[in-house]
Backbone and ligand atoms as CSV (ligand in chain L), in Angstrom:
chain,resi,resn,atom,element,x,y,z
A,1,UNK,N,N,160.718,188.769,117.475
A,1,UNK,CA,C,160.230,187.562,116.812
A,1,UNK,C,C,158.709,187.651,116.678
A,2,UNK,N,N,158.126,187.386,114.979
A,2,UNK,CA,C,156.465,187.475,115.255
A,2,UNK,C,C,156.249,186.220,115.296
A,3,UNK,N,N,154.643,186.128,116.465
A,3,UNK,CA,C,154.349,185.187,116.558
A,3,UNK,C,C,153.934,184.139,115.264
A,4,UNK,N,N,154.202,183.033,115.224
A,4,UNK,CA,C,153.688,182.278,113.947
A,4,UNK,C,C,151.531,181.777,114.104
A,5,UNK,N,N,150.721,182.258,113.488
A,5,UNK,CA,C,150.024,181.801,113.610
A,5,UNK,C,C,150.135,179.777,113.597
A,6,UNK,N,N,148.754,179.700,114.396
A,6,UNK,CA,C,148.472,178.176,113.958
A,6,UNK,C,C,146.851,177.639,113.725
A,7,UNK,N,N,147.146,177.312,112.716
A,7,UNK,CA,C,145.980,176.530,112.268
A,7,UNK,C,C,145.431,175.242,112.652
A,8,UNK,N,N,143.929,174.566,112.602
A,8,UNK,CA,C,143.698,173.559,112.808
A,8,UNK,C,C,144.311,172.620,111.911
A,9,UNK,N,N,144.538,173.288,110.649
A,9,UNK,CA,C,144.928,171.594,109.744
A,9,UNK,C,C,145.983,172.818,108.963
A,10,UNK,N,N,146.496,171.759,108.374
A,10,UNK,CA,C,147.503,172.162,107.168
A,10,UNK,C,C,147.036,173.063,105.781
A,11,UNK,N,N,147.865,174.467,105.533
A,11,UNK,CA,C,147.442,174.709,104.477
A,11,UNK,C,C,147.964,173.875,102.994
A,12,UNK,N,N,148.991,173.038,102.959
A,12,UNK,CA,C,149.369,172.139,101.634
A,12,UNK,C,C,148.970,170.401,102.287
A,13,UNK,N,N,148.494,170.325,101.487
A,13,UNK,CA,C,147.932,168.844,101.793
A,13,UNK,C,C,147.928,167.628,100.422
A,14,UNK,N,N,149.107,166.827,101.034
A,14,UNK,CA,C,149.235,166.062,99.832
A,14,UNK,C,C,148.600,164.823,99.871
A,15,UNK,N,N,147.766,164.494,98.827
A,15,UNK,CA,C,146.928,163.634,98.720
A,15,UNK,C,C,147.419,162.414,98.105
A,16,UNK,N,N,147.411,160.928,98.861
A,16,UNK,CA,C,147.810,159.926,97.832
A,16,UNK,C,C,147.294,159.395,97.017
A,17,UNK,N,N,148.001,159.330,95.896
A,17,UNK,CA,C,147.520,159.091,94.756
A,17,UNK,C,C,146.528,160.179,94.252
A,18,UNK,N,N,146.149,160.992,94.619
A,18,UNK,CA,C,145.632,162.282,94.008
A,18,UNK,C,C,146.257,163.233,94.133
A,19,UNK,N,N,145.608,164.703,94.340
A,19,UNK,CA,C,145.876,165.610,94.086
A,19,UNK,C,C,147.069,166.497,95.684
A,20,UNK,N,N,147.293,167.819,95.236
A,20,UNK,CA,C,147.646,168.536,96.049
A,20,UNK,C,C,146.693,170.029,96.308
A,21,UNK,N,N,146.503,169.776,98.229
A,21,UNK,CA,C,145.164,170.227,98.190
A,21,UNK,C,C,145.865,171.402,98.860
A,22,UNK,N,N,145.307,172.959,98.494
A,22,UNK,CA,C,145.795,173.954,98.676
A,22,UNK,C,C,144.609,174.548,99.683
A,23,UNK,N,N,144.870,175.301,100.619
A,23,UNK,CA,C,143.533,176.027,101.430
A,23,UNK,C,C,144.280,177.440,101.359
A,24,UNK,N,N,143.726,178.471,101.223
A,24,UNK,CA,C,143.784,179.992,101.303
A,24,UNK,C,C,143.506,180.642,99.940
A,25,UNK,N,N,144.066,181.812,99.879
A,25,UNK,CA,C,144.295,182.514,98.710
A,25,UNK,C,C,146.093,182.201,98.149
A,26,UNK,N,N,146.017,181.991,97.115
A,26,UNK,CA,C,147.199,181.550,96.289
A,26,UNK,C,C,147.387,181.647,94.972
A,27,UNK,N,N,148.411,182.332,94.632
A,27,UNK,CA,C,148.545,182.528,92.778
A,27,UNK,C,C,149.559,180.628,92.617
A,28,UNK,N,N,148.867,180.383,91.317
A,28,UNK,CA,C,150.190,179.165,90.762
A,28,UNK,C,C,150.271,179.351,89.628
A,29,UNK,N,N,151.334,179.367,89.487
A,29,UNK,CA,C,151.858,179.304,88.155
A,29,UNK,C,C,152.022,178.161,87.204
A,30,UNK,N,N,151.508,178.030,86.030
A,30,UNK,CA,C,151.431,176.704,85.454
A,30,UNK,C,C,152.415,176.496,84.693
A,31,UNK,N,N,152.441,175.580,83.635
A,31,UNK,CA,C,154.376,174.901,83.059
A,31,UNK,C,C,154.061,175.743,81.897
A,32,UNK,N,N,153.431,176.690,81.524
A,32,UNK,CA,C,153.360,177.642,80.186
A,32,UNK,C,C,153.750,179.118,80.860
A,33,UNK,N,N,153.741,179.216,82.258
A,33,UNK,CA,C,153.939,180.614,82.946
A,33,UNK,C,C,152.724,181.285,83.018
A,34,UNK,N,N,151.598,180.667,82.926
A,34,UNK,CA,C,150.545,181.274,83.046
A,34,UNK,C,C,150.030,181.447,83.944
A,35,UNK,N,N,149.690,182.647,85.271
A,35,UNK,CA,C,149.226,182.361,86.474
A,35,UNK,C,C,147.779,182.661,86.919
A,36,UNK,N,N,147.348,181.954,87.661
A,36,UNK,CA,C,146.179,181.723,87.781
A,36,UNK,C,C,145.541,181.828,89.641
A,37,UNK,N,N,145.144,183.228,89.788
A,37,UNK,CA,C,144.662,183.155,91.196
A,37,UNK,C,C,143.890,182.558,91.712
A,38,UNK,N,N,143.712,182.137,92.739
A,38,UNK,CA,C,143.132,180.599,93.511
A,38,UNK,C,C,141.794,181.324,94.222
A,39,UNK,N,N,140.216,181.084,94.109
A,39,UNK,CA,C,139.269,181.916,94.194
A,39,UNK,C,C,138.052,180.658,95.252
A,40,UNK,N,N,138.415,179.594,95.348
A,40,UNK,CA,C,137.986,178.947,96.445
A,40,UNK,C,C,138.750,179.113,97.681
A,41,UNK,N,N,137.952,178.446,98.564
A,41,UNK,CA,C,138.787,177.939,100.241
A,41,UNK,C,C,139.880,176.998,99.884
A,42,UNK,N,N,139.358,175.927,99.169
A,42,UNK,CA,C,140.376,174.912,99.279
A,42,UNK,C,C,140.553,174.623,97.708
A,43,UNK,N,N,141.571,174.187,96.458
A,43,UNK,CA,C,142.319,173.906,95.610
A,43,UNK,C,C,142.581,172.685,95.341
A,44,UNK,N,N,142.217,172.363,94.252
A,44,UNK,CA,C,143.047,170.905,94.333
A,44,UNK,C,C,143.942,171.228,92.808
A,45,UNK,N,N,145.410,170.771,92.917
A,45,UNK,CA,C,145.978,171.149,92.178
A,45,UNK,C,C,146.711,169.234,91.383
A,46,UNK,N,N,146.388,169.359,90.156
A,46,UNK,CA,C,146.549,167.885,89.591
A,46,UNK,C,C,148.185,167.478,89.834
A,47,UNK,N,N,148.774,166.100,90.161
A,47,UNK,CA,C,150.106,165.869,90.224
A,47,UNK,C,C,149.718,164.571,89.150
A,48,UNK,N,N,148.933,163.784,88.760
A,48,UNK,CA,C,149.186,162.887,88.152
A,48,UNK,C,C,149.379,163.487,86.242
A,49,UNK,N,N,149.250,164.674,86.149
A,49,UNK,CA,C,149.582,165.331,84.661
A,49,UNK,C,C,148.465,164.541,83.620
A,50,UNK,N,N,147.209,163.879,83.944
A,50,UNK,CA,C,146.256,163.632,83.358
A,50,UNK,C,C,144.792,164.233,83.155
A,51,UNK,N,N,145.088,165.413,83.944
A,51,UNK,CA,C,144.047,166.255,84.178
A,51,UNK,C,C,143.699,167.134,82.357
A,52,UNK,N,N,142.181,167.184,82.078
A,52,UNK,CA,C,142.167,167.901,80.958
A,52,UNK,C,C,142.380,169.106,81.518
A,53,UNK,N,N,141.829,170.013,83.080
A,53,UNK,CA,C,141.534,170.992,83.166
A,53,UNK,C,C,142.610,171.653,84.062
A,54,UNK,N,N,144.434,171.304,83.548
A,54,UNK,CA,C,145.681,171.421,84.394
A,54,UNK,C,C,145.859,173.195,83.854
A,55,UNK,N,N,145.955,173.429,85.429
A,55,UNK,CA,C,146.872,172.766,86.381
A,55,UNK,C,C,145.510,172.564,87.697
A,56,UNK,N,N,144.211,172.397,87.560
A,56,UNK,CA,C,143.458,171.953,88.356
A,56,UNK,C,C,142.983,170.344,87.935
A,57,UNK,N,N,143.092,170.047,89.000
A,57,UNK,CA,C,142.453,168.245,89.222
A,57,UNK,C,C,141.019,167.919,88.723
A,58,UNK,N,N,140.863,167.304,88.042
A,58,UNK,CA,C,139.654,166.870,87.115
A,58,UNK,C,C,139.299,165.522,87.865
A,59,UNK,N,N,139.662,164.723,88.676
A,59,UNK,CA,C,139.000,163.797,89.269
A,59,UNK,C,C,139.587,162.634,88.412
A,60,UNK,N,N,140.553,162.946,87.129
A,60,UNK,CA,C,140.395,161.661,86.093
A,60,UNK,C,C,141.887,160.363,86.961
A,61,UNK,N,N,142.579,160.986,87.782
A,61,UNK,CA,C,143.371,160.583,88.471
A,61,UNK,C,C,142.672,159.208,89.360
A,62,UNK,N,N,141.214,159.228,89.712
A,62,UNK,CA,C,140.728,157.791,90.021
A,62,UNK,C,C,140.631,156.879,88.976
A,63,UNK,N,N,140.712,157.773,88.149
A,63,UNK,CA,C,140.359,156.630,86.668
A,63,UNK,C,C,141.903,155.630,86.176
A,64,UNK,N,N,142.908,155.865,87.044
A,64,UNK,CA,C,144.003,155.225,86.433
A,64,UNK,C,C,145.083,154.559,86.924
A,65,UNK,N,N,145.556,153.492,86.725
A,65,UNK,CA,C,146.068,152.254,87.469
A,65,UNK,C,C,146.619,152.631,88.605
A,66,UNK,N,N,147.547,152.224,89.157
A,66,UNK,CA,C,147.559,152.358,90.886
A,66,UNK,C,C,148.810,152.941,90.650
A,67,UNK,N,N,149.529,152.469,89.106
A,67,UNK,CA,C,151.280,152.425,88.751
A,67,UNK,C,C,151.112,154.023,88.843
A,68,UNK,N,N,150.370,154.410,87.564
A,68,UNK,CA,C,150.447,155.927,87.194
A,68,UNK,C,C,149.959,156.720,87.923
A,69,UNK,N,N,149.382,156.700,89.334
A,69,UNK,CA,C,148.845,157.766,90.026
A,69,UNK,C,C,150.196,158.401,91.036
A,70,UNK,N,N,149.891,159.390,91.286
A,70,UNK,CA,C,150.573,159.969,92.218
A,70,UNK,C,C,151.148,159.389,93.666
A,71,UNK,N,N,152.309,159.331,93.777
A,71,UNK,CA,C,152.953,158.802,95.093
A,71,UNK,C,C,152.440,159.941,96.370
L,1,LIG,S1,S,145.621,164.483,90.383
L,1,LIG,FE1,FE,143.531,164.504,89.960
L,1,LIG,S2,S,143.421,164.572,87.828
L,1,LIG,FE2,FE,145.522,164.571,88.229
């Protein structure tokens, strides 16, 4: 059995009403199949689908009612 590392915090971190926050190195694949390697520490990846700059979080997710943001 290998040991499982452990970290201080979580590498997927779901944000309410915002984003999903990624820490490491990570490929994602976007809804066209286009993949895109992850070149910061930490990621923020858009869930509210209002982002101009998807599949990364543009911040525009504060800009919008409480209904349409992310659970
Ligand atoms: S979650 Fe931030 S712009 Fe969509």
């Amino acid at each position: 059995m290998t040991d499982v590392p452990t970290y201080p915090h979580a590498d997927v971190v779901l944000c309410p009403g915002g984003p999903l926050l990624l820490r490491g190195k990570h490929v994602i694949e976007d809804s066209s199949g286009e993949l895109h390697e992850t070149t910061r520490r930490v990621t923020a990846l858009c869930r509210c689908d209002k982002s101009a700059k998807k599949p990364w979080c543009d911040g525009t997710h504060k800009l919008l009612p409480e209904k349409l943001t992310p659970s």
